[in-house]
C-alpha positions in Angstrom: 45.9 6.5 58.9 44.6 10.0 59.0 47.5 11.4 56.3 46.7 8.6 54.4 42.8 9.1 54.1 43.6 13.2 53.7 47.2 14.6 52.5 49.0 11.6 51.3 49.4 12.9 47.8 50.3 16.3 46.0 49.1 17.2 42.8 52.6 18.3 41.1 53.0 22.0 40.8 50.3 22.7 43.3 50.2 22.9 47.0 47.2 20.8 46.6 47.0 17.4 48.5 44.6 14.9 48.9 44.6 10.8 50.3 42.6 7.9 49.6 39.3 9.3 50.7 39.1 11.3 47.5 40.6 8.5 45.1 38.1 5.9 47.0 35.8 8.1 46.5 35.6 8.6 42.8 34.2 4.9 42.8 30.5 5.8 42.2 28.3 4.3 44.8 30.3 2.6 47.3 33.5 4.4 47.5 31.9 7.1 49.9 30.0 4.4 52.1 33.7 3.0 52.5 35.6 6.0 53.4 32.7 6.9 55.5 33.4 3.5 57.6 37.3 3.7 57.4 36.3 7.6 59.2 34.3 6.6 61.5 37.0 3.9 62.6 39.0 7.0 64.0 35.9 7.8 66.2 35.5 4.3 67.3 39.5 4.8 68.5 38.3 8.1 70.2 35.2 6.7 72.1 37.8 3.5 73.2 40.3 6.4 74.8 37.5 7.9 76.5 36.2 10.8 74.7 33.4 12.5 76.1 30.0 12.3 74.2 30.0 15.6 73.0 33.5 15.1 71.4 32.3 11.7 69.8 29.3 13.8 68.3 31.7 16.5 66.6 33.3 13.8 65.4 30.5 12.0 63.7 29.1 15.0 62.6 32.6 15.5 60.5 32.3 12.6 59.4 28.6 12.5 58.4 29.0 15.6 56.6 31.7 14.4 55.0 30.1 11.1 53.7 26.6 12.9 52.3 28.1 15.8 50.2 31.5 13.2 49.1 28.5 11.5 47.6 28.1 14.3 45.0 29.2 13.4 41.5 32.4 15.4 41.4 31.9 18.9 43.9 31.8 16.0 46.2 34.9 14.6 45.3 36.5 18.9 45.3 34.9 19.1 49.0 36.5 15.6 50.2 39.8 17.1 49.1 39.3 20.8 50.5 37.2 19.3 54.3 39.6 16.2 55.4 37.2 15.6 57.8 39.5 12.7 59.0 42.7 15.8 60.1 39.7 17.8 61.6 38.9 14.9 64.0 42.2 14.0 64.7 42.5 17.7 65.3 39.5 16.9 68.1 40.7 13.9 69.9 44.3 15.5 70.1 43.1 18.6 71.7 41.0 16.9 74.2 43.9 14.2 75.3 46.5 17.2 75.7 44.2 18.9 77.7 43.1 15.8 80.0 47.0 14.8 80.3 47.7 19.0 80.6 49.9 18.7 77.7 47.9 22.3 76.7 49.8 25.2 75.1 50.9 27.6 77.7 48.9 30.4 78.4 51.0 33.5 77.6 50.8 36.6 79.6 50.7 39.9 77.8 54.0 40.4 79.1 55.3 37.5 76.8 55.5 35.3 79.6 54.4 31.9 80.6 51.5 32.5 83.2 
């Protein structure tokens, strides 16, 4: 759901992608208010896996921030592109479940070396 609402399409001859959240959100009015939802879905799916509060709150905070300036006639529509608050929260909620199920990265040594 994530690459859908954020990288799903490239413009061609760019490295440029973008989903649904930008194309929904060209619809003046209520396209933002519906992306906001369909965003907000993904913290609803964090809080049900447990996510702390402070985590939930990032996460609405993305998706807030993503939802008021989308809502700008067009330098909204360039920020919903360039933000993807939807990656950044997935981002979140896969950081904090690696490190509650200490799936982490390894901690390297300056030797080079797993610690």
């Amino acid at each position: 759901m994530t690459r859908f609402m954020d990288t799903a399409f490239l413009i061609p001859g760019t490295q440029i992608r973008f989903g649904l959240d930008a194309l929904i959100g060209l619809v003046p009015g209520i396209g933002d208010a519906v992306t906001t939802l369909i965003s907000l879905y993904i913290v609803s799916e964090a809080r049900a896996l447990g996510a702390p509060p402070l985590l939930i709150a990032r996460m609405i905070a993305n998706v807030a921030l993503d939802g008021f300036v989308g809502a700008i006639p067009l330098a909204g529509d360039a920020f919903d592109v360039a933000f993807r608050a939807n990656r950044r929260n997935m981002k979140l909620l896969r950081d904090y479940l690696d490190k509650v199920e200490g799936r982490g990265a390894p901690h390297w040594s300056p030797r080079g070396r797993a610690a």
